[in-house]
C-alpha positions, 0 to 999 in steps of 0.5 A, spaced: 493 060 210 489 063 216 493 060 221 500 060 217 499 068 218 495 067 226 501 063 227 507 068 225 503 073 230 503 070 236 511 068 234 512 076 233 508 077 240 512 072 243 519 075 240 517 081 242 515 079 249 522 075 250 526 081 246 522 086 252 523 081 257 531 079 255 533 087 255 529 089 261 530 083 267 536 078 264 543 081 266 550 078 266 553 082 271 560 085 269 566 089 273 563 096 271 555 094 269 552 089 265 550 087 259 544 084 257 541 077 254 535 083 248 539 082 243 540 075 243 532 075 242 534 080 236 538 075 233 534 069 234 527 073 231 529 075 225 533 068 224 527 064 226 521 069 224 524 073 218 525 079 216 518 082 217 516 079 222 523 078 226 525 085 225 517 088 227 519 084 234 526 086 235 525 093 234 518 094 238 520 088 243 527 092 244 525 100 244 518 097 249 524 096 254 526 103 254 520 105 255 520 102 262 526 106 264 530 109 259 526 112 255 530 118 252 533 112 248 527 108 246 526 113 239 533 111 237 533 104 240 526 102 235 531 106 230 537 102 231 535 095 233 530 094 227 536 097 222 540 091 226 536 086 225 534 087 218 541 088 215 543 081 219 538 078 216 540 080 209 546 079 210 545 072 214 541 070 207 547 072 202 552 069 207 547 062 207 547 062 199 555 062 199 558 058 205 552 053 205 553 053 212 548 056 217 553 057 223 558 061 220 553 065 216 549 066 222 555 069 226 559 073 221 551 077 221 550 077 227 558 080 228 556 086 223 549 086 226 552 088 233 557 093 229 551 096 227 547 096 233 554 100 236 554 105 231 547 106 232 548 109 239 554 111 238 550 117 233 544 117 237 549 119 242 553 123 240 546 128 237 543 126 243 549 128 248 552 133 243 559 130 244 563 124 242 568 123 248 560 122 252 557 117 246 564 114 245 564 111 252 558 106 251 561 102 244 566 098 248 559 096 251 555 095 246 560 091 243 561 086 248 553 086 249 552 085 241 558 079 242 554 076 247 547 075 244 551 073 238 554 067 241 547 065 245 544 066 238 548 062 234 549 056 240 541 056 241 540 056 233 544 050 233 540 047 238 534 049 234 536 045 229 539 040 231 532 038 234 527 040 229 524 045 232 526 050 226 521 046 222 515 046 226 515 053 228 517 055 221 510 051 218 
């Protein structure tokens, strides 16, 4: 029982770290900016670790990025990105019990997960900067980062499962 919950810590560490470490220094650079490879690891925590543990490291992980150079956002990004993982996990697990297949719940929860993480800034925005026309600017943005650490989450959890290593992080 001890090293099962000593276990669940070090990988809520590890996420985290990876979560902090993916927003801050893991970019795909596009025409007008970036996006990058954090919310990946938002979705692979909660995926892997459950919806304690992977929404604790995909919340503290992502707003612990922010305190390292956005700081203004760090408060609504905590807020956003645990709302994000915890309904995508929720979701995952209701979407599993109907489909049967991981893949297509994985996806279509981490669609719905990145629409929330949109909406989220997009209202976090809009009070911070009291206008739309500033906050509606970045959900295009945030849309396409969520798109991206979608696929890379789904592709990787493939891969994970193909290989076993599911089980052995898991037990």
């Amino acid at each position: 029982m001890r090293t099962l919950k000593t276990k669940k810590l070090v990988l809520t560490a590890l996420f985290m770290s990876l979560t902090m470490v993916a927003t801050m220094f893991i970019r795909i650079p596009l025409p007008l900016g970036y996006v990058n490879l954090g919310d990946a690891f938002v979705f692979l925590a909660v995926f892997i670790l459950g919806p304690i543990y992977g929404t604790i490291a995909a919340g503290i992980g992502s707003a612990l990025a922010d305190l390292f150079g956005y700081i203004v956002y760090a408060p609504g990004t905590f807020i956003i990105k645990t709302a994000m993982a915890f309904t995508t996990y929720i979701l995952y697990k209701v979407l599993l019990k109907i489909t049967k297949k991981a893949f297509w719940a994985e996806l279509a929860a981490g669609i719905v997960g990145a629409i929330i993480m949109a909406f989220g800034y997009f209202v976090y925005e809009f009070l911070f900067f009291s206008t739309a026309s500033v906050a509606i600017v970045n959900v295009p943005w945030n849309l396409l980062q969520g798109g991206v650490g979608v696929a890379i989450s789904t592709v990787v959890m493939r891969i994970l499962s193909a290989t076993n290593v599911l089980d052995k992080i898991r037990n």
